[in-house]
C-alpha positions in Angstrom: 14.6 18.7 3.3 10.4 18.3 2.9 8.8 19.8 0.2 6.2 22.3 0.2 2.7 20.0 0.8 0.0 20.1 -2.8 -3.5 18.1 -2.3 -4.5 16.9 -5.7 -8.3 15.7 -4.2 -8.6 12.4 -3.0 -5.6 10.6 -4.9 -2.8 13.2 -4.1 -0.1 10.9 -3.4 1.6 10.9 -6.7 2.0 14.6 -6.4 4.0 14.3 -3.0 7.0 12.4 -3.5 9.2 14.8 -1.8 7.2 15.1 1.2 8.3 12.4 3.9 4.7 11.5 5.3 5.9 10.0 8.3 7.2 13.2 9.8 4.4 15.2 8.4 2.2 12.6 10.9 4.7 13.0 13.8 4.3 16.7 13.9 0.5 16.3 13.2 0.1 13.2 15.9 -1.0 14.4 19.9 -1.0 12.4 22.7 -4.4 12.9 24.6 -4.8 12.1 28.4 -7.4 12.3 31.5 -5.6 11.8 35.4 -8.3 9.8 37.2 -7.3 10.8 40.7 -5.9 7.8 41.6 -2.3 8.5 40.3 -3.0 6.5 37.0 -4.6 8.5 33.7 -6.5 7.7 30.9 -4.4 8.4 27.9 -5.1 8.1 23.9 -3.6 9.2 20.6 -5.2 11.9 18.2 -4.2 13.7 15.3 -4.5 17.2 13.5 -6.4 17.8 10.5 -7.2 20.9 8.8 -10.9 21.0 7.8 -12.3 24.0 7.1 -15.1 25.3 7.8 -18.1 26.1 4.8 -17.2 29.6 4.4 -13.5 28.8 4.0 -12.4 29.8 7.6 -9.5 27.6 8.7 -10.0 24.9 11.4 -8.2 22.4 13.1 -9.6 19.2 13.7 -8.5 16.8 16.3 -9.3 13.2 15.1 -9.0 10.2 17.2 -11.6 7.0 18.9 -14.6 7.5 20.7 -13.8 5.4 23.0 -10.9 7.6 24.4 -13.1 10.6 24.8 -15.9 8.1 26.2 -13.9 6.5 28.8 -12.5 9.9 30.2 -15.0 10.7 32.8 -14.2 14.5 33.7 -15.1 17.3 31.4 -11.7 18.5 30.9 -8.6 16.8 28.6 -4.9 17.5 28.2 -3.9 17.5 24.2 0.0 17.3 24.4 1.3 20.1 22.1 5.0 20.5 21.7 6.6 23.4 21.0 10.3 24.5 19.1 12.6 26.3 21.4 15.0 29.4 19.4 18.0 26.8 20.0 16.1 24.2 17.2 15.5 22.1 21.0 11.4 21.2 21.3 9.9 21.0 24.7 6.2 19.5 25.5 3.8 22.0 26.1 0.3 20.4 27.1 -2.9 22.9 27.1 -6.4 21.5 28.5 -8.7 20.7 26.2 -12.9 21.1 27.0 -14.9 17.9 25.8 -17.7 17.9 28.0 -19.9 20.6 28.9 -22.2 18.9 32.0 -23.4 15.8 30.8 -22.9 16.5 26.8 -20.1 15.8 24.8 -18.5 18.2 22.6 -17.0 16.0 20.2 -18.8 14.4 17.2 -19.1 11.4 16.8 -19.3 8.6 13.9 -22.6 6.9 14.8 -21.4 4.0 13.1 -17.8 3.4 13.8 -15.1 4.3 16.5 -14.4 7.5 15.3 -14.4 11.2 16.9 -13.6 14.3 16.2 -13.2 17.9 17.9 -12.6 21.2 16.3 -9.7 22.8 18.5 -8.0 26.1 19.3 -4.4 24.9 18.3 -1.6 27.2 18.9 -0.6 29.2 15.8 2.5 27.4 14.8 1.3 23.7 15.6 -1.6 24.4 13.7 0.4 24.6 10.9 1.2 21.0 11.4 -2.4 19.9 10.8 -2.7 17.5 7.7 -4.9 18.3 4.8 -8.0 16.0 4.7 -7.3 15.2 1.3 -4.6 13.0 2.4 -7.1 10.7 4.3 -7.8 7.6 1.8 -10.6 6.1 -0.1 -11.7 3.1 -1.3 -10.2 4.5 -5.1 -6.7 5.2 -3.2 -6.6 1.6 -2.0 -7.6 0.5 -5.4 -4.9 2.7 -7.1 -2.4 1.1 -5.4 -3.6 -2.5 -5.4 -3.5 -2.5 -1.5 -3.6 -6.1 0.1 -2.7 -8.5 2.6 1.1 -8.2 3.4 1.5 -4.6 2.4 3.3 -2.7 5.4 1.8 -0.4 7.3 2.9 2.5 10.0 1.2 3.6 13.2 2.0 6.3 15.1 0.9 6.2 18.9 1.5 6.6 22.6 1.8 2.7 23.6 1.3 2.1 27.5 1.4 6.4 27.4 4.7 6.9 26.6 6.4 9.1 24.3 9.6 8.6 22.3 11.1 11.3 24.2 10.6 13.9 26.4 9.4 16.4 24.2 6.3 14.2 24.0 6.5 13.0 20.3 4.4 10.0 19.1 6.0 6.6 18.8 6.2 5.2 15.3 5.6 1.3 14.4 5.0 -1.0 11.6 2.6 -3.8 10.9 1.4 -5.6 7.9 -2.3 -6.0 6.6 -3.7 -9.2 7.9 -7.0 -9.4 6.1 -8.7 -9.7 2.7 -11.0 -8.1 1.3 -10.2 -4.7 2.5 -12.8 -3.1 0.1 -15.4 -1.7 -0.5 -15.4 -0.1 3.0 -19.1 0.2 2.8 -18.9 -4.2 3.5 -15.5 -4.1 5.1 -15.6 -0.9 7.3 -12.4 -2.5 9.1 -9.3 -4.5 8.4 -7.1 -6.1 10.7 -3.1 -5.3 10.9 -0.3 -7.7 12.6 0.7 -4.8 15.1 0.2 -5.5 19.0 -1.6 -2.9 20.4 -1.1 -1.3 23.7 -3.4 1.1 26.0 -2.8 4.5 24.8 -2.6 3.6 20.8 -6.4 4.1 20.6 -7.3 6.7 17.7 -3.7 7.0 16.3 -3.1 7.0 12.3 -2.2 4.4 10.3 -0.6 4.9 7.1 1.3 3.8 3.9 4.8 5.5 2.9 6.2 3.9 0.6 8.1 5.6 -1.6 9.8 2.3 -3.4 6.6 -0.4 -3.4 6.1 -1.6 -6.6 2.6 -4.5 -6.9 1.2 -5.4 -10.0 -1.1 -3.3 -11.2 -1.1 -0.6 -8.4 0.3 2.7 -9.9 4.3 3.2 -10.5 4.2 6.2 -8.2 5.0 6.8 -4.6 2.1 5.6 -2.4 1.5 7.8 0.7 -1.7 8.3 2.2 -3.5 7.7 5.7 -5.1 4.3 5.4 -6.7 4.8 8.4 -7.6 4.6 12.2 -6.6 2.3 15.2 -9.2 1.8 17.2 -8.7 -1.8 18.8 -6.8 -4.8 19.5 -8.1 -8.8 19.3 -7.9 -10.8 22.5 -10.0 -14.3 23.2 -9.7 -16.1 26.2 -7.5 -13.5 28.0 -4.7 -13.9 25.2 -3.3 -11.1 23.3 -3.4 -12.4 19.7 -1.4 -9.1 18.5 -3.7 -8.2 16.4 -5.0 -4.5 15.4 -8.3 -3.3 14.0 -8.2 -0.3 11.8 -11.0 1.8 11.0 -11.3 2.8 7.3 -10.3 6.4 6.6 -13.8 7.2 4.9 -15.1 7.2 8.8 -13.0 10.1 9.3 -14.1 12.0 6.7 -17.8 10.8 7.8 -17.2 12.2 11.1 -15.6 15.4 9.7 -18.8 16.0 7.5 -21.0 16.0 10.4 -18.5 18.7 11.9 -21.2 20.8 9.4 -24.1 18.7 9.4 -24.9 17.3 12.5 -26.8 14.5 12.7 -29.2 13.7 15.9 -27.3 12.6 18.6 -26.5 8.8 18.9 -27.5 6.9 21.7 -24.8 6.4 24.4 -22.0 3.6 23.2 -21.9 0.7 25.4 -19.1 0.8 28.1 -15.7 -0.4 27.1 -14.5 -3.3 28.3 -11.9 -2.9 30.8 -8.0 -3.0 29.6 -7.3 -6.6 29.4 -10.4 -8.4 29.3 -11.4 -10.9 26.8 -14.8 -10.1 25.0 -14.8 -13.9 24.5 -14.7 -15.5 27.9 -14.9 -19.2 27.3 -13.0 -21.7 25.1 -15.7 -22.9 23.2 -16.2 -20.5 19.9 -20.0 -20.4 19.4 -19.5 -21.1 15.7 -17.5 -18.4 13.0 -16.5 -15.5 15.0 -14.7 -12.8 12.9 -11.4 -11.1 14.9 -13.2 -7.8 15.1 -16.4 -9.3 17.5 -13.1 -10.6 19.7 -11.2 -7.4 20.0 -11.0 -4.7 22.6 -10.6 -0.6 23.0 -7.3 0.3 23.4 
């Protein structure tokens, strides 16, 4: 049975033990999708947050990369909702979803990092399943509990655009955290995870739910909080190194801040490379290259 959600600020976790994060993500987690007219589609992961607006209106946020929305070339996107049938029985229920009006984008962007977001018109009831930003980290969460290299992580996505079931619900992985330092997120915006990423996991959330980890020195409480974004995967000489960049959840809040406060529009991001090309094309490794200059969109 979940409890009834509370968001403490920044460091709610310890507050939450009896809510089960990871189906509090799988509700909140979307599949997003473009057909390109040539029987194949264009397909990402998103997910809901609840950010409202300055006067206290509710909103729903859909968060996911830039690079999804970038590489969808017609104005119009499918956001897969899913909806609960009387018999308990959930069924998908996909609405279109406006992120170009002519030649500008609706969505805001991070100027800095791949990170976008788009305030929605979610049906009443999935709405409802839209997280509280509070629960997206900080660098003081990831002090708190003493996160580092080894600590498992979960992702939730769409991998190659499939679904865990027909009702269209995200599919749910784990990987460990591959990199040190991951903080302060103002010098380490990124750190890498041991996941294989696949097309279509672009701009789903990874998180910690750990109810039972116990690390010197992190607090004795139950550590549950989105850690952040994937955004890409490492490849170097055409070979998947099944690696996973993540995007610090500070850059969503960034991004969700400028909801309010636009800032003047970024100049256009550089084309994505196509699926399954190497940034780094040759064998020869002009000098120290870090894993995020080799990695890809996804």
């Amino acid at each position: 049975m979940q409890g009834v959600r509370v968001a403490l600020g920044s460091l709610f976790v310890g507050a939450l033990v009896a809510i089960d994060l990871s189906v509090e993500l799988i509700q909140a987690t979307v599949q997003v999708e473009q057909p390109l007219g040539d029987g194949t589609r264009s397909v990402g992961t998103g997910f809901l947050v609840s950010d409202p607006t300055p006067d206290g209106k509710p909103r729903t946020v859909l968060v996911t990369a830039n690079h999804v929305f970038a590489k969808m070339p017609g104005p119009i996107a499918t956001i897969g909702f899913r909806v609960r049938n009387a018999d308990g029985s959930w069924r998908y229920d996909p609405e279109p979803l406006r992120i170009r009006d002519g030649n500008r984008e609706l969505w805001t962007r991070n100027p800095n990092r791949d990170v976008a977001v788009i305030a929605i018109a979610a049906p009443p009831e999935f709405a409802k399943a839209a997280i509280p930003e509070d629960w997206l980290a900080t660098d003081q969460t990831f002090d708190k509990y003493a996160v580092g290299p080894g600590d498992e992580l979960l992702a939730l996505g769409f991998p190659e655009g499939l679904s865990a079931n027909d009702a269209g619900f995200p599919i749910l992985r784990s990987g460990r955290v591959a990199s040190f330092p991951l903080e302060p997120s103002s010098a380490f915006p990124t750190f890498l995870l041991d996941f294989n990423v696949f097309p279509g996991n672009s701009g789903g959330p990874v998180y910690m739910a750990d109810a039972s980890r116990r690390r010197p020195g992190a607090a004795g409480d139950s550590a549950q909080f989105i850690a952040g974004i994937l955004t890409r995967q490492v490849e170097l000489n055409n070979q998947n190194l099944s690696i996973g960049i993540v995007v610090h959840a500070r850059f969503i809040r960034e991004a969700l801040n400028l909801l309010d406060a636009p800032a003047p529009t970024p100049s256009a991001p550089s084309p994505a490379p196509p699926v399954g090309a190497a940034v780094a094309q040759t064998a020869v490794i002009p000098g120290l290259m870090s894993a995020e200059n080799a990695a890809i969109a996804r």
